[in-house]
N, CA, C and O of each residue as an XYZ file, in Angstrom:
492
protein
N      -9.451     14.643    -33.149
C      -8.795     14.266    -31.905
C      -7.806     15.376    -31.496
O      -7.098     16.036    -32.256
N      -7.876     15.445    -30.381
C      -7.136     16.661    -29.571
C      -5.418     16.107    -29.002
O      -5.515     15.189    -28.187
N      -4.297     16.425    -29.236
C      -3.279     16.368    -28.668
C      -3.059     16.584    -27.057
O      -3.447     17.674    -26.637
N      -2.676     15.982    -26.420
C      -2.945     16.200    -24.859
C      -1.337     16.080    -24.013
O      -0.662     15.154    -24.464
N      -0.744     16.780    -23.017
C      -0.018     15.988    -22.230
C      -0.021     16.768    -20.645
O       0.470     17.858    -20.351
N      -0.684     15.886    -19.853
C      -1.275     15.799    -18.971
C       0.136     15.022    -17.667
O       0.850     14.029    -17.811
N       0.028     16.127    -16.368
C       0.901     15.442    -15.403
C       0.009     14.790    -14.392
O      -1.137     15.180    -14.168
N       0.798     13.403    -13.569
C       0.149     13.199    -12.520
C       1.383     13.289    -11.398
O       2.549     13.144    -11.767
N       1.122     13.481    -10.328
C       1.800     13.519     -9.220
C       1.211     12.780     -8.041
O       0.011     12.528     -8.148
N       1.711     12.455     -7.135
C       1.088     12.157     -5.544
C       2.160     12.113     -4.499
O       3.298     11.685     -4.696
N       1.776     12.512     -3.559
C       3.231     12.287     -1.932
C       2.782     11.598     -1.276
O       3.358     11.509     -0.192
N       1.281     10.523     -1.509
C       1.164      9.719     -0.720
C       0.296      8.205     -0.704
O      -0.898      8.123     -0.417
N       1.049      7.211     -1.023
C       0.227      5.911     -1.980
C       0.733      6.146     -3.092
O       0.268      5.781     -4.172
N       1.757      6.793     -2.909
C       2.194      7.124     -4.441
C       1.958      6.004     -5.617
O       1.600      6.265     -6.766
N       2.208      4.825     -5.138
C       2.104      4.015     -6.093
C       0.702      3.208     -6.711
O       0.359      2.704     -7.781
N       0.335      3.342     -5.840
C      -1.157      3.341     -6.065
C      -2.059      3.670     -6.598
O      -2.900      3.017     -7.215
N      -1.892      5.578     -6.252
C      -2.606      6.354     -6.918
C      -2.120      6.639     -8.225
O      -3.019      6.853     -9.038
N      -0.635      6.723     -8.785
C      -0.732      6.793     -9.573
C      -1.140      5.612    -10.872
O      -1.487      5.878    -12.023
N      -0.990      4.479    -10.342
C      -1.594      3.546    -11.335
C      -3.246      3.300    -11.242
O      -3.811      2.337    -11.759
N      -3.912      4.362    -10.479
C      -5.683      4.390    -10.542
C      -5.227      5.361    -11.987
O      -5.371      5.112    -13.184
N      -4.589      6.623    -11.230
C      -4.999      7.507    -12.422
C      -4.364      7.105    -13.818
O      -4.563      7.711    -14.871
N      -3.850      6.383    -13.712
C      -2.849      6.012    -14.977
C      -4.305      5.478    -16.003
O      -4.744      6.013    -17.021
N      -4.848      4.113    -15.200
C      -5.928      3.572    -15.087
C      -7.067      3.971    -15.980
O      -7.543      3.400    -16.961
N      -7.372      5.065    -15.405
C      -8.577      5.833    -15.527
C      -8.122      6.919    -16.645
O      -8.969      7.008    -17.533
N      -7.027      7.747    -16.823
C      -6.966      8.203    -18.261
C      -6.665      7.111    -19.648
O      -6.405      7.494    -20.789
N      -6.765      5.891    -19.257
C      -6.764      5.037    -20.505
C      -8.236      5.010    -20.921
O      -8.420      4.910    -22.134
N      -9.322      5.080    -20.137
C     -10.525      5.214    -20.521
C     -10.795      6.449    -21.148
O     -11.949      6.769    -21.431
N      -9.957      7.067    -21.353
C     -10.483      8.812    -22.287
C      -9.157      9.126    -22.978
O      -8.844     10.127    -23.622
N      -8.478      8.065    -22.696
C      -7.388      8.278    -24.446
C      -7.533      7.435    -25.379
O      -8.135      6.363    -25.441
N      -6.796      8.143    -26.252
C      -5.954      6.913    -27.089
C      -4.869      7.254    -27.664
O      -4.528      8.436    -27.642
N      -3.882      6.015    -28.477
C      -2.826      6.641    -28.865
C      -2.093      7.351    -27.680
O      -1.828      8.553    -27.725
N      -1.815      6.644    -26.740
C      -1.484      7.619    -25.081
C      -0.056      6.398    -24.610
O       0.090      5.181    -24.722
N       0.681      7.391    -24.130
C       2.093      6.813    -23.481
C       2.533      7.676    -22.513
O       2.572      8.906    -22.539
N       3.046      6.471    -21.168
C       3.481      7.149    -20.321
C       4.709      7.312    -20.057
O       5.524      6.403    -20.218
N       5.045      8.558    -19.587
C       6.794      8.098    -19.002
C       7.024      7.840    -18.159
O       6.159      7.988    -17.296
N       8.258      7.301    -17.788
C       8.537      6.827    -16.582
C       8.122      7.348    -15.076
O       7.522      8.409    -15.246
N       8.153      7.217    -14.481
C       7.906      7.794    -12.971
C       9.480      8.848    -12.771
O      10.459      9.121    -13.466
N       8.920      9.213    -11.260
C       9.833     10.097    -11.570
C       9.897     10.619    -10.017
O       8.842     11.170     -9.704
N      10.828     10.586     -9.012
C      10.528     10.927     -7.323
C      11.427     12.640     -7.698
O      12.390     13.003     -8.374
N      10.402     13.281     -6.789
C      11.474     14.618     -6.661
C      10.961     15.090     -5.154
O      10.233     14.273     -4.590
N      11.202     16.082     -4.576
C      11.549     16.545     -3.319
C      10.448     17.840     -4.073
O      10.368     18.469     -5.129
N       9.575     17.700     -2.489
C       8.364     18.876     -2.940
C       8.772     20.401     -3.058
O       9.935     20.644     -2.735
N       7.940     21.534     -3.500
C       8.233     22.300     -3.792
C       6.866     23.711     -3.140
O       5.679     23.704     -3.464
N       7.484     24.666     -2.285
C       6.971     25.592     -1.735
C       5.436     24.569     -0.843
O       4.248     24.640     -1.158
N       5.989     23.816      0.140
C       5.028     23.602      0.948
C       5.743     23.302      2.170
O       6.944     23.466      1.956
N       5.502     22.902      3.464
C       5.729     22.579      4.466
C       6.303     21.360      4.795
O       7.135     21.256      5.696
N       5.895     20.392      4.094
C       5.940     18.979      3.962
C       6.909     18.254      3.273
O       7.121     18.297      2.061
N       7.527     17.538      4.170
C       8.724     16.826      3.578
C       8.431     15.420      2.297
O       9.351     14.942      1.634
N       7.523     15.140      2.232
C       6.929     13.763      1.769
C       7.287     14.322      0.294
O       7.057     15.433     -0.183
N       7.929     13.186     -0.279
C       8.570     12.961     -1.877
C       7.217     12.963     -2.592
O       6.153     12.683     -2.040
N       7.360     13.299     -3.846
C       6.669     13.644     -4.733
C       6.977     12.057     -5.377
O       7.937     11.362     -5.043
N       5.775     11.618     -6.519
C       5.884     10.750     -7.106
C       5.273     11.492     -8.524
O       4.086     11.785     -8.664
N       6.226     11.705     -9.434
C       5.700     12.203    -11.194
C       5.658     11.661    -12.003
O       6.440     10.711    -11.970
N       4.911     11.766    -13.126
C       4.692     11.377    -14.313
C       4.023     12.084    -15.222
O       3.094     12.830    -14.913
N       4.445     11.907    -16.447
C       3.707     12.710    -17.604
C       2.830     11.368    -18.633
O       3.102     10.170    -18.711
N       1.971     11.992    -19.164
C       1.216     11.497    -20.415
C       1.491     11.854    -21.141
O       2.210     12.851    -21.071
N       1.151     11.343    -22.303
C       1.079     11.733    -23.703
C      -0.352     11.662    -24.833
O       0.124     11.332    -25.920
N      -1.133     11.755    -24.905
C      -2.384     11.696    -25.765
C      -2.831     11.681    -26.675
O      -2.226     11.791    -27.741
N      -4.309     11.507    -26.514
C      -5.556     12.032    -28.011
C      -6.435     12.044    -27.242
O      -6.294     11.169    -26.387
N      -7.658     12.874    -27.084
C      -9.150     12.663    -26.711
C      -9.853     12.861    -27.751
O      -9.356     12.889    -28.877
N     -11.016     13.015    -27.527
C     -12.024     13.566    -28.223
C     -12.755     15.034    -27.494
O     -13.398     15.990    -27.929
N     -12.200     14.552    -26.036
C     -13.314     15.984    -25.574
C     -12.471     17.184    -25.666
O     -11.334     17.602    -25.886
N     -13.788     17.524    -25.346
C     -12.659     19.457    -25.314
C     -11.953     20.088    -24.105
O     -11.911     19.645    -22.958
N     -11.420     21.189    -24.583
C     -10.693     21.588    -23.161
C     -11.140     21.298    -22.273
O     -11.007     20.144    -21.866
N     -11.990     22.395    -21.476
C     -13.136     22.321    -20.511
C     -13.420     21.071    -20.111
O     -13.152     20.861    -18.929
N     -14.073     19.789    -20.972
C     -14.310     18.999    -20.689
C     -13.250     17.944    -19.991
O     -13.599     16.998    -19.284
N     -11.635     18.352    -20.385
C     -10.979     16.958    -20.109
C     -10.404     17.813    -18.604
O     -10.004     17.185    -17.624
N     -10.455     19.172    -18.658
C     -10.356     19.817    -17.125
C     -11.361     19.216    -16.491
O     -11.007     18.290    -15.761
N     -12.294     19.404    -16.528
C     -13.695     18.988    -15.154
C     -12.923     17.357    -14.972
O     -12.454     16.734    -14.020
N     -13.102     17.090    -16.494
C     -12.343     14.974    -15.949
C     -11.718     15.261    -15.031
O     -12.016     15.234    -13.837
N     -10.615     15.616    -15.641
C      -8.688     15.723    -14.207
C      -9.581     16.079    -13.174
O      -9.524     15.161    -12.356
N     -10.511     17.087    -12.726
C     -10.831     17.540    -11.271
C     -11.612     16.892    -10.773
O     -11.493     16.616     -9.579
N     -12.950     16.315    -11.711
C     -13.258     15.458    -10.734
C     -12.783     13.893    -10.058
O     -12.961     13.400     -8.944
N     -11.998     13.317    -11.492
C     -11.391     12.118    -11.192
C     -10.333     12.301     -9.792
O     -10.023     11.344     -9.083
N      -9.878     13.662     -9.567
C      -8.782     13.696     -8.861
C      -9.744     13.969     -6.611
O      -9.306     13.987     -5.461
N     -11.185     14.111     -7.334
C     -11.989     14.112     -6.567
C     -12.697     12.841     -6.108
O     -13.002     12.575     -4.946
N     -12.901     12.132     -7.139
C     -13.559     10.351     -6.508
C     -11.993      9.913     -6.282
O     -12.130      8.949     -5.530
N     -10.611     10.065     -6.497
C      -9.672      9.263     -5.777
C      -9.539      9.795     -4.558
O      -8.622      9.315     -3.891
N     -10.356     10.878     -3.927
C      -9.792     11.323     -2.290
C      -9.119     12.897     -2.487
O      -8.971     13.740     -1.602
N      -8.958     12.949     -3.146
C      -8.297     14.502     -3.009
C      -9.730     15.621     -2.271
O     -10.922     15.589     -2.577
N      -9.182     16.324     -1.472
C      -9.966     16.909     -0.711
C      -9.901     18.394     -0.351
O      -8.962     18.352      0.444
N     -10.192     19.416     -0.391
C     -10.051     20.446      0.478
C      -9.040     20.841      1.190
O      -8.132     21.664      1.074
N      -9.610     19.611      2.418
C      -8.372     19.919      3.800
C      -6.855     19.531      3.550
O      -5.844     20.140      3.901
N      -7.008     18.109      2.705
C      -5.876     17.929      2.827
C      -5.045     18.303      1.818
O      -3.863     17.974      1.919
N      -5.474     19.040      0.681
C      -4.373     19.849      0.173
C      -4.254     21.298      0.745
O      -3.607     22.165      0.158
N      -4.741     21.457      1.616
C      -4.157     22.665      2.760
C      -3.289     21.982      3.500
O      -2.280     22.623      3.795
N      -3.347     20.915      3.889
C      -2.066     20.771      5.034
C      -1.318     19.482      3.858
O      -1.159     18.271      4.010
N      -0.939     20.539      2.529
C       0.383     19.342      1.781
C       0.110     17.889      1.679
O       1.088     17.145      1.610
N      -1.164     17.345      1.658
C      -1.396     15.879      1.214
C      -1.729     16.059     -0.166
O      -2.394     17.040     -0.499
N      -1.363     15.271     -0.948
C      -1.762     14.983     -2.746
C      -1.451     13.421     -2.778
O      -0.380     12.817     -2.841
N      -3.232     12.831     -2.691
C      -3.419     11.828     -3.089
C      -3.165     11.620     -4.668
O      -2.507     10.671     -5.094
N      -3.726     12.554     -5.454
C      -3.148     12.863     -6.475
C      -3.527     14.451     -7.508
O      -4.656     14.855     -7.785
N      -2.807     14.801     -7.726
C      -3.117     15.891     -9.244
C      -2.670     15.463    -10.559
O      -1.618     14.942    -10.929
N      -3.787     15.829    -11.209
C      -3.776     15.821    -12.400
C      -3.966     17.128    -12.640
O      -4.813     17.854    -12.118
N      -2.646     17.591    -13.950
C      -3.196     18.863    -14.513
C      -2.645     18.721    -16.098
O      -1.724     18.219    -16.742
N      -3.657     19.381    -16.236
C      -3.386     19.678    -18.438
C      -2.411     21.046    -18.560
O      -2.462     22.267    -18.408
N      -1.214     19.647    -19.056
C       0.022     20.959    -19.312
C      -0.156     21.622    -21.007
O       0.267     22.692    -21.444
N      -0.930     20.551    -21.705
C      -0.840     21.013    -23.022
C      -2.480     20.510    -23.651
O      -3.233     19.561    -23.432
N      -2.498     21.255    -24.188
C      -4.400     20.602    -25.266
C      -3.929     21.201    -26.292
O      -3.588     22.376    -26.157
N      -3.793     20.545    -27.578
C      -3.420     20.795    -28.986
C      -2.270     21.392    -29.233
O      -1.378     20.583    -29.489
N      -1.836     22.893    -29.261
C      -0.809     23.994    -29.480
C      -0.849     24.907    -28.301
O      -0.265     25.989    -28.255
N      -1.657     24.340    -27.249
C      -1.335     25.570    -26.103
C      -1.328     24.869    -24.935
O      -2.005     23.958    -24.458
N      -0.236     25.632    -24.541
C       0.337     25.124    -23.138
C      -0.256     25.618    -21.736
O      -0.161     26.825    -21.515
N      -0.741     24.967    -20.955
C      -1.195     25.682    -19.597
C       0.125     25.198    -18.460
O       1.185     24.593    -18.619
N      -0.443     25.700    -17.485
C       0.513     25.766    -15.863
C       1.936     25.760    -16.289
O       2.734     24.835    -16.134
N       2.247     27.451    -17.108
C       3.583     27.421    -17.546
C       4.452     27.561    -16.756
O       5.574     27.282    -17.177
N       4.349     28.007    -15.394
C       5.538     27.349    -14.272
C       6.024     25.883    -14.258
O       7.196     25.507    -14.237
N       4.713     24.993    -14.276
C       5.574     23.632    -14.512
C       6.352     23.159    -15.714
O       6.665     21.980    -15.879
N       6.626     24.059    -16.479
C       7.331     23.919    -17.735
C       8.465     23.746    -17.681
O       9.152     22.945    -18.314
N       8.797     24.600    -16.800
C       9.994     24.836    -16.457
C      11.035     24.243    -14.979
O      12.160     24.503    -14.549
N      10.004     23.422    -14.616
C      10.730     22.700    -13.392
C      11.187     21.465    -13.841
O      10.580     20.708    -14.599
N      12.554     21.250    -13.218
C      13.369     19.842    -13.717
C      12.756     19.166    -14.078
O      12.721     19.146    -15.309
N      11.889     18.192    -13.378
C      11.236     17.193    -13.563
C      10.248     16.732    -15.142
O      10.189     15.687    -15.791
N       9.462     18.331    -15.323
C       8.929     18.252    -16.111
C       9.501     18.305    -17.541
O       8.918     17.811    -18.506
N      11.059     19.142    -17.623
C      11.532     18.988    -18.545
C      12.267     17.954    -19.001
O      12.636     17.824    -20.168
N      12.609     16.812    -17.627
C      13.256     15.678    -17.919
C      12.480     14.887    -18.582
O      12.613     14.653    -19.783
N      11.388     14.296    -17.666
C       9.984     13.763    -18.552
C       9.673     13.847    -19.921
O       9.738     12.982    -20.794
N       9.254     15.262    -19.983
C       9.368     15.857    -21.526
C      10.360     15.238    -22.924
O      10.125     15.080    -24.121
N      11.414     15.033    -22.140
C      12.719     14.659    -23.068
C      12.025     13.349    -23.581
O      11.860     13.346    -24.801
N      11.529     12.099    -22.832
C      10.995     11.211    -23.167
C       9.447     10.782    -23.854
O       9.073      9.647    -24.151
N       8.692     12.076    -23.998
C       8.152     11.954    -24.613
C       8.408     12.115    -26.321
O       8.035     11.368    -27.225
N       8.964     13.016    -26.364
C       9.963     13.411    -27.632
C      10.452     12.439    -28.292
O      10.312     12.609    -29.503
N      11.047     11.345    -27.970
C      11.374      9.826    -28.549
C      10.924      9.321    -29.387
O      11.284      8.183    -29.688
């Protein structure tokens, strides 16, 4: 089993979408906890619409590659689209901040949010 911790975000249905995706990574974990939600004010886009965050915590079985295509396509049957993440809509993202001992999208490492989050997984 693979160590995982995976963000979700959305600016719109926030609440919604994030309890599909919440949802839908219980079907490909285990041993998985979430943290709290989390509103922050978006970052390098046009668009005023609040962010809605959250982190995971994990186990899979699949492999890298494999739990990437998941996050993209799952983030594809909830509506995420093309156009509208050109004009600042996020029904939702999912991205793999960590798989086992290595960390990806190391900019978000380092933004408040993610390090607040973080604190609570640590617990």
């Amino acid at each position: 089993m693979h160590h995982v911790i995976i963000s979700l975000a959305a600016n719109c249905n926030h609440e919604k979408n994030l309890s599909e995706a919440r949802r839908r990574l219980a079907q490909i974990l285990s041993s998985f906890t979430f943290t709290h939600e989390l509103w922050t004010k978006p970052v390098g886009t046009h668009r005023s619409d609040l962010y809605l965050n959250q982190l995971c915590q994990g186990h899979t079985a699949l492999s890298k590659s494999e739990i990437e295509q998941w996050l993209k396509a799952t983030e594809q049957q909830m509506g995420r689209t093309r156009e509208e993440r050109q004009q600042g809509i996020v029904r939702i993202d999912l991205d793999l901040l960590q798989y086992d001992d290595q960390r990806h999208h190391l900019r978000d490492w380092e933004r408040p949010y993610v390090v607040n989050l973080l604190s609570f997984l640590k617990q």
